[in-house]
C-alpha positions as CSV (number, residue, x, y, z in Angstrom):
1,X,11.8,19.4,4.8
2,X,9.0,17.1,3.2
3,X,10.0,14.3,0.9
4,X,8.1,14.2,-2.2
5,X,9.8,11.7,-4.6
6,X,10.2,8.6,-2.4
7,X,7.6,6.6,-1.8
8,X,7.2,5.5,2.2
9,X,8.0,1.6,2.2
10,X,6.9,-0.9,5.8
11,X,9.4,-4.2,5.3
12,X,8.4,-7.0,7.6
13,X,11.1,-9.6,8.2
14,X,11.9,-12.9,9.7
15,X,15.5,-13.3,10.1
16,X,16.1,-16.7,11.8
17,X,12.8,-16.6,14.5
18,X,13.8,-12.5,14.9
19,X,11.0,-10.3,13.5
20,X,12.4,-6.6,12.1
21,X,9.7,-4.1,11.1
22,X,11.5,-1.5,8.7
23,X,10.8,2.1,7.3
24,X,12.4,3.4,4.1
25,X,11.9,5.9,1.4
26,X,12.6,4.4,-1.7
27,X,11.4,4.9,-5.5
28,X,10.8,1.7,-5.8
29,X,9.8,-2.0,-4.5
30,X,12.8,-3.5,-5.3
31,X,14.8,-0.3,-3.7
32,X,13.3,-0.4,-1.1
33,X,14.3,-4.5,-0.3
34,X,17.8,-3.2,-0.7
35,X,17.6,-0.6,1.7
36,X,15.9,-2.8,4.1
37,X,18.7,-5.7,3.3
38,X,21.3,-3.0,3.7
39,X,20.0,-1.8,7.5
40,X,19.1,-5.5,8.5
41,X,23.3,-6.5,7.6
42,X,24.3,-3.7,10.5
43,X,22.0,-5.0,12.9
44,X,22.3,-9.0,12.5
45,X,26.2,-8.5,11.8
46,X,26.2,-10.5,8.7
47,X,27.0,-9.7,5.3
48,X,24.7,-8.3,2.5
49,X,25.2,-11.0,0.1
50,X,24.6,-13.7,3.2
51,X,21.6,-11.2,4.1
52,X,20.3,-11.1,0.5
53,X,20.7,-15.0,0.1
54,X,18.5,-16.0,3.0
55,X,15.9,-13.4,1.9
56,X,16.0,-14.7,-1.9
57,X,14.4,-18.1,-1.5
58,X,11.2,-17.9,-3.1
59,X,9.8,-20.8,-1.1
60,X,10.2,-18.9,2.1
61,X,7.7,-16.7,3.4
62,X,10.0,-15.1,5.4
63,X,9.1,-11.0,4.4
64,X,6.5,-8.6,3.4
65,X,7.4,-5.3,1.6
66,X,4.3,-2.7,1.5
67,X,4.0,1.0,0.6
68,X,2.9,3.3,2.8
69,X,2.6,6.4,1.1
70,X,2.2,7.2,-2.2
71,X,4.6,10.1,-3.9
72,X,2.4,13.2,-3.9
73,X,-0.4,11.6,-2.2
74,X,0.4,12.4,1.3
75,X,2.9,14.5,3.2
76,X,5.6,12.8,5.5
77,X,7.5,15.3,7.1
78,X,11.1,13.6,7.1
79,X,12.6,14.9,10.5
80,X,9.5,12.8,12.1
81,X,10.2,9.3,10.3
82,X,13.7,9.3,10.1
83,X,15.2,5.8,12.3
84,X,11.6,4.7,12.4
């Protein structure tokens, strides 16, 4: 089944010297930071508010959030990026 109101989202993340390169849908910039802050807490083992914290620091240039795909633009079949 295609996915037509999400946007695709890259996030690209520096977490302490360890580079994560993310994939979400998401409606929205800022949704899509949570859903990346919310999968990066599971694999560093920290908490979301720690998570959120280090990442909130404007002086840091410590991530880059993109879109991918536009909604209605282009076509992602979701079976093919899901646990990109």
């Amino acid at each position: 089944m295609a996915e037509y109101k999400k946007d695709l989202w890259k996030g690209s993340f520096n977490y302490q010297g360890q580079m994560f390169e993310l994939y979400k849908y998401a409606y929205s910039r800022k949704h899509s930071k949570w859903l990346f802050m919310k999968q990066l807490t599971e694999e560093a083992g920290i908490s979301l508010t720690a998570m959120q914290t280090y990442f909130s620091d404007p002086t840091k240039d410590n991530h880059y959030i993109e879109r991918i795909t536009k909604r209605g633009k282009e076509r992602v079949n979701n079976a093919e990026m899901h646990d990109v």
